[in-house]
ROPA-34136 format. One record per residue (C-alpha): y, z negated, x. Coordinates in Angstrom, 1 decimal. Last residue first. Layout:
// residues N
+--------+--------+--------+
:     c2 :     c3 :     c1 :
+--------+--------+--------+
:      Y :      Z :      X :
...
+--------+--------+--------+
***
This chain:
// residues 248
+--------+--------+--------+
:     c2 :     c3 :     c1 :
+--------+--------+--------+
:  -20.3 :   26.6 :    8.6 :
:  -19.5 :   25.0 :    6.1 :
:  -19.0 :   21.6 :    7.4 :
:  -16.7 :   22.9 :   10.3 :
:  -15.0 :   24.6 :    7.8 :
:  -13.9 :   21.4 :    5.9 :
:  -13.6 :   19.7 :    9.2 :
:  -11.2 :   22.4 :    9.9 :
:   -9.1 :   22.3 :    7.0 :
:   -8.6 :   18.3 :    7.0 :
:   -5.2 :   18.5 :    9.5 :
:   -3.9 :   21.7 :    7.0 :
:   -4.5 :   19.4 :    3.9 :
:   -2.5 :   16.5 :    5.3 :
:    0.2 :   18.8 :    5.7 :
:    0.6 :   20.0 :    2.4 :
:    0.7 :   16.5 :    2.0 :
:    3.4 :   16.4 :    4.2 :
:    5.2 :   18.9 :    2.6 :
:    5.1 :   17.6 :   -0.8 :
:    6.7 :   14.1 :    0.4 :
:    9.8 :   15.2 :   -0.2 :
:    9.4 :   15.4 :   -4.0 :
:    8.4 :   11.8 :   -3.8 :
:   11.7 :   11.2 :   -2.2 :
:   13.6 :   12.8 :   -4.9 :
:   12.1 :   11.1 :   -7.8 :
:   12.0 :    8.3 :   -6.1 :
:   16.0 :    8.6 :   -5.9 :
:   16.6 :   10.1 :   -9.4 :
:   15.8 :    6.9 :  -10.1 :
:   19.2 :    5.8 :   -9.6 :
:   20.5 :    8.1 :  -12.1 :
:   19.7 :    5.4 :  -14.5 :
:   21.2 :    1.9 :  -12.6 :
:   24.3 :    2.6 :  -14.1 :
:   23.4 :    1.1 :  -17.3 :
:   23.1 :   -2.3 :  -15.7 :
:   23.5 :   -2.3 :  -11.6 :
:   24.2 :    0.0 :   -8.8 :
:   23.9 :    1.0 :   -5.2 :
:   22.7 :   -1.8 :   -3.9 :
:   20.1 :   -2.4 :   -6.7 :
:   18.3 :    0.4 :   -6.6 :
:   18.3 :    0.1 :   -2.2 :
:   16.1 :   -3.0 :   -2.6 :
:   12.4 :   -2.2 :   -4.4 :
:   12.7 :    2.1 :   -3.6 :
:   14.6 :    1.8 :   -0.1 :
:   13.3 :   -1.5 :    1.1 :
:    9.4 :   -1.4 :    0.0 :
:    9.5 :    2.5 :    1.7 :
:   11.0 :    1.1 :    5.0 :
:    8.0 :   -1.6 :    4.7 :
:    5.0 :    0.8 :    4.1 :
:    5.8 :    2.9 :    6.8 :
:    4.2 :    0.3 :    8.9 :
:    1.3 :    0.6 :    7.1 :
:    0.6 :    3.8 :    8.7 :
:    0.1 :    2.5 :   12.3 :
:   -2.0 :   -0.4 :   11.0 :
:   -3.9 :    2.4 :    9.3 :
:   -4.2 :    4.0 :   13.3 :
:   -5.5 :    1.3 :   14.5 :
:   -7.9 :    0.1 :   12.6 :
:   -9.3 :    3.8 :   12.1 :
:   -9.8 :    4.0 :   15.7 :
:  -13.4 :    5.6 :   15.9 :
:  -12.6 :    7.7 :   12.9 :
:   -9.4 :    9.3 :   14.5 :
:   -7.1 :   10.9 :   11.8 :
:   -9.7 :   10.3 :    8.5 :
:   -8.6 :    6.4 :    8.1 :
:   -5.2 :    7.5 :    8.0 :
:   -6.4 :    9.9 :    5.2 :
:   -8.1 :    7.6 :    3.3 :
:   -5.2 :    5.7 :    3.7 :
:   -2.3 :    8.0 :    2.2 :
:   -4.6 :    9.1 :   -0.6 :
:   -5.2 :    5.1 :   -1.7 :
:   -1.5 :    5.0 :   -1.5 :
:   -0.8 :    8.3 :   -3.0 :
:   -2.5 :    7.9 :   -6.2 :
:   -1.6 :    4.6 :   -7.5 :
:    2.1 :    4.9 :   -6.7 :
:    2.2 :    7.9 :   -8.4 :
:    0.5 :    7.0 :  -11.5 :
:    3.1 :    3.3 :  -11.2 :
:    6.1 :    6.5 :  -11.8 :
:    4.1 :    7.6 :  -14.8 :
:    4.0 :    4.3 :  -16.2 :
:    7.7 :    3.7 :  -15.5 :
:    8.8 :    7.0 :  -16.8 :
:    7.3 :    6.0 :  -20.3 :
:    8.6 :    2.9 :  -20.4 :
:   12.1 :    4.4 :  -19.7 :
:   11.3 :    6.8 :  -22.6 :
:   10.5 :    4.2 :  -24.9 :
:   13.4 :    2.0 :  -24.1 :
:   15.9 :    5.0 :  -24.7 :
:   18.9 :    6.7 :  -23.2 :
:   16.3 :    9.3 :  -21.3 :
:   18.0 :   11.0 :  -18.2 :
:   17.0 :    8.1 :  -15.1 :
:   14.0 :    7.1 :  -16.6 :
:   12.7 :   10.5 :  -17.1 :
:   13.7 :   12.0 :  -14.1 :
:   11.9 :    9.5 :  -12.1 :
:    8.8 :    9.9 :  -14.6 :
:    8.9 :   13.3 :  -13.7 :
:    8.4 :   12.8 :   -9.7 :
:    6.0 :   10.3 :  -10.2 :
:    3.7 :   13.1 :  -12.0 :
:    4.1 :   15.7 :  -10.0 :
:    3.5 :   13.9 :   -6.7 :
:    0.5 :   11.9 :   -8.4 :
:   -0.9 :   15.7 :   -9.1 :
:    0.4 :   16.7 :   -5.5 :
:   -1.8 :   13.9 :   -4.2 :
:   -5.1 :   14.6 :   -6.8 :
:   -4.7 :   18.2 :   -5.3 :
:   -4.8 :   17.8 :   -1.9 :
:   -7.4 :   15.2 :   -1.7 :
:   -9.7 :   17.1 :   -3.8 :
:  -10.2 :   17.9 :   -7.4 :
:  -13.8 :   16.2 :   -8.2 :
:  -14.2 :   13.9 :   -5.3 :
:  -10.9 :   13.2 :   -5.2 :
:  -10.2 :   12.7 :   -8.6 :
:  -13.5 :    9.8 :   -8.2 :
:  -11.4 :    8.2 :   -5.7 :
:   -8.2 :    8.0 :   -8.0 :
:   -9.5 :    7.3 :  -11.0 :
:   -9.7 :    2.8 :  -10.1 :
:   -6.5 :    4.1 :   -8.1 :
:   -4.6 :    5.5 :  -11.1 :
:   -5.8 :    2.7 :  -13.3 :
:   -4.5 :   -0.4 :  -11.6 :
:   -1.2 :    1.7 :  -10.3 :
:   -0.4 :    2.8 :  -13.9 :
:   -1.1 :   -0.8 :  -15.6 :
:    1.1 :   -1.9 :  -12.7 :
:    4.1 :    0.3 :  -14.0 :
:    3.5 :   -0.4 :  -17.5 :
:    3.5 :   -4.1 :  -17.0 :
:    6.7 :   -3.7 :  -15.1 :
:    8.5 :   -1.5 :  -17.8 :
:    6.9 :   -4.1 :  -20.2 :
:    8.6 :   -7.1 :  -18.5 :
:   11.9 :   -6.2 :  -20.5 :
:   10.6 :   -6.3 :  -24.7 :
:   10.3 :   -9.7 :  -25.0 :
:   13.6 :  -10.2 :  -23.8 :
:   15.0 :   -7.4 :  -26.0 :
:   16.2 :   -4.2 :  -24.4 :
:   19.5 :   -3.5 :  -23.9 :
:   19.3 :   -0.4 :  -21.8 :
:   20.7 :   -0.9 :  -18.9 :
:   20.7 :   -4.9 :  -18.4 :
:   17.2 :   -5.3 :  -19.7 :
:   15.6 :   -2.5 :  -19.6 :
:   16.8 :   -1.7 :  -15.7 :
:   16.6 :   -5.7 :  -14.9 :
:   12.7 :   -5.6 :  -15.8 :
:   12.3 :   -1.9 :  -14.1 :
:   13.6 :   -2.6 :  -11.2 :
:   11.1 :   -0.2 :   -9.2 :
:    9.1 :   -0.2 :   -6.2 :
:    7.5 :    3.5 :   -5.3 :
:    5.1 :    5.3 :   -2.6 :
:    7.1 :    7.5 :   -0.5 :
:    6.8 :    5.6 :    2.3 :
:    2.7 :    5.9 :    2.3 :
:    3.2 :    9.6 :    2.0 :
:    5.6 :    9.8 :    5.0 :
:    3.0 :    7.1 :    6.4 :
:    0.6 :   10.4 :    6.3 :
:    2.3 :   13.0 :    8.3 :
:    3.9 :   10.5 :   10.9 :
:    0.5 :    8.9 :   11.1 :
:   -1.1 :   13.1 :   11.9 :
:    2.4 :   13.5 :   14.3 :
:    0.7 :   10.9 :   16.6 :
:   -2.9 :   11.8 :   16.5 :
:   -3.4 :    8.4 :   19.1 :
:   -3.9 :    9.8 :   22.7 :
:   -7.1 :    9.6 :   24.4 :
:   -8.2 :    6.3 :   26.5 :
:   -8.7 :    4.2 :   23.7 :
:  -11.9 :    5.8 :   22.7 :
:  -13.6 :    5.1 :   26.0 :
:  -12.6 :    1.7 :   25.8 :
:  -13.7 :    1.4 :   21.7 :
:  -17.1 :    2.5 :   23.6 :
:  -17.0 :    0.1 :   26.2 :
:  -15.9 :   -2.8 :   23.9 :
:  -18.9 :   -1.7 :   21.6 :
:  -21.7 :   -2.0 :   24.0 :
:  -20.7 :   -5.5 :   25.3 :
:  -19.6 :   -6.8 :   21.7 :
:  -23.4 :   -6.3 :   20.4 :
:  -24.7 :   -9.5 :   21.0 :
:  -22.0 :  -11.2 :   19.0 :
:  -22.7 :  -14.9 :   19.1 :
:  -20.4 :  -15.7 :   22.3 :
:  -16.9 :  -13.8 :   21.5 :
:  -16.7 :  -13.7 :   18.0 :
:  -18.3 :  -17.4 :   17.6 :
:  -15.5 :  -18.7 :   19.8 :
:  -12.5 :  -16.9 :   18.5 :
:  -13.9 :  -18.2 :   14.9 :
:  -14.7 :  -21.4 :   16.2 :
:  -10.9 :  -21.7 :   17.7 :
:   -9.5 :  -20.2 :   14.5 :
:  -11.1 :  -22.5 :   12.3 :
:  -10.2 :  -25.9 :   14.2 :
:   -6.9 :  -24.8 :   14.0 :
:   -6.3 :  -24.0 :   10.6 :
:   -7.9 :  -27.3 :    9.9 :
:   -5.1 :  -29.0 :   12.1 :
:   -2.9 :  -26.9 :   10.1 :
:   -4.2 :  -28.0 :    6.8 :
:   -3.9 :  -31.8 :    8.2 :
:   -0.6 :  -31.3 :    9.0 :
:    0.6 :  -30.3 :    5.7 :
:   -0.3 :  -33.1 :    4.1 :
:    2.7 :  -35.1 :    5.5 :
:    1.6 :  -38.3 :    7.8 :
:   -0.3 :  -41.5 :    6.6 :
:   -2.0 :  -41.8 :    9.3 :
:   -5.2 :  -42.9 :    7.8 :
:   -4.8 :  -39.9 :    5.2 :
:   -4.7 :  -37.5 :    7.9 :
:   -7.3 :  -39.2 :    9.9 :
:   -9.4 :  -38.7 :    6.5 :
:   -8.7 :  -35.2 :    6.2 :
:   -8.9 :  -34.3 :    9.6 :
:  -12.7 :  -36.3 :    9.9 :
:  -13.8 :  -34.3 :    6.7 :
:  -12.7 :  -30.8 :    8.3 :
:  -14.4 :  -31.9 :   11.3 :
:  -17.6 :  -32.4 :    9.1 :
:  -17.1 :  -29.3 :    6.9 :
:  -17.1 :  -27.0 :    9.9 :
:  -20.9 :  -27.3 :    9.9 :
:  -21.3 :  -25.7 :    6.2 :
:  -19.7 :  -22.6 :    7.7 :
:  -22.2 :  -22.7 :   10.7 :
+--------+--------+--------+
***
């Protein structure tokens, strides 16, 4: 089917070309012509869409586990940005070389924590690989907002990025955990949080100050990921009776 689409996508091209009209048109005629076979072959080759609309009907019918998405996206929001490049370079001097490591420390952090995070799950448990992440974010906030030097701002970046790593993957495992049969749903749910938390820790930083003054700043993350210890706590009480359940 995916080989078929190649003709039409060949006649677009060409009539695009013949027409002598800006590219762009021709990738949105593509566009188009993807999306209809897509909504076509979804609705017409799926012999299974009878019996799964009823049962995602009979799902949708109860409530969503409201106060659950609140529990987790407070998680999710808590997750942090930083301005780490301008912070090393305007606050504390450092060379241009020397700048974009604060970011490449914070998404070395991220890439590792969640490669370790699933398997700290497994071995720890949710709970306790979170409030680990909490811990550790929340001391790299302090760090980078007290230390006067490069290294320690480096330092507090990577350990900030730890926290980041953990609690996202945490946040949506748990999402996904609320109401199994509308997972979708209710991660889309979460993710919204993800937007309010992008503005306060990637935009608010550099409302409120700029250069040297941009330290104490982090004392913002550091605050807000120390917030977010309850509703992990949380998180744990909502999984406690599966755990049970499992036991018994």
């Amino acid at each position: 089917m995916r080989n078929a689409l190649h003709a039409p996508e060949a006649l677009i091209a060409s009539g695009v070309a013949a027409a002598g009209v800006f590219a762009m048109a021709g990738l949105v005629a593509v566009t188009v012509v993807h999306t209809a076979t897509a909504t076509f072959g979804a609705r017409n080759f799926d012999t299974t869409r009878a019996a799964r609309d009823r049962r995602e009907k009979a799902e949708k019918a109860a409530p969503l586990p409201n106060r659950g998405i609140w529990i987790t996206g407070w998680v999710l929001f808590a997750a942090v940005e930083t301005w780490s490049t301008l912070f090393l370079k305007d606050g504390r001097h450092a060379a241009a070389a020397v700048a974009p490591l604060g970011y490449a420390a914070y998404q070395a952090a991220v890439l590792i924590s969640r490669l370790a995070a699933d398997a700290l799950v497994v071995a720890k448990g949710l709970i306790v690989t979170a409030l680990t992440g909490i811990v550790i974010g929340a001391a790299g906030g302090v760090t980078v907002a007290v230390t006067p030097g490069v290294i320690g701002a480096l330092c507090g970046f990577a350990a900030l990025g730890v926290a980041t790593g953990v609690l996202v993957p945490v946040a949506f495992t748990s999402a996904g955990d609320l109401s199994p049969g509308r997972s979708d749903e209710v991660i889309a749910r979460v993710n919204l949080f993800n937007y309010p938390g992008a503005l306060v820790g990637g935009v608010t930083p550099g409302l409120l100050a700029s250069g040297a003054a941009l330290g104490p700043v982090y004392l913002i993350p550091a605050a807000l990921l120390a917030t977010s210890v309850p509703a992990v706590r949380g998180l744990g009480a909502r999984r406690q009776p599966e755990t049970t359940t499992e036991m018994v």
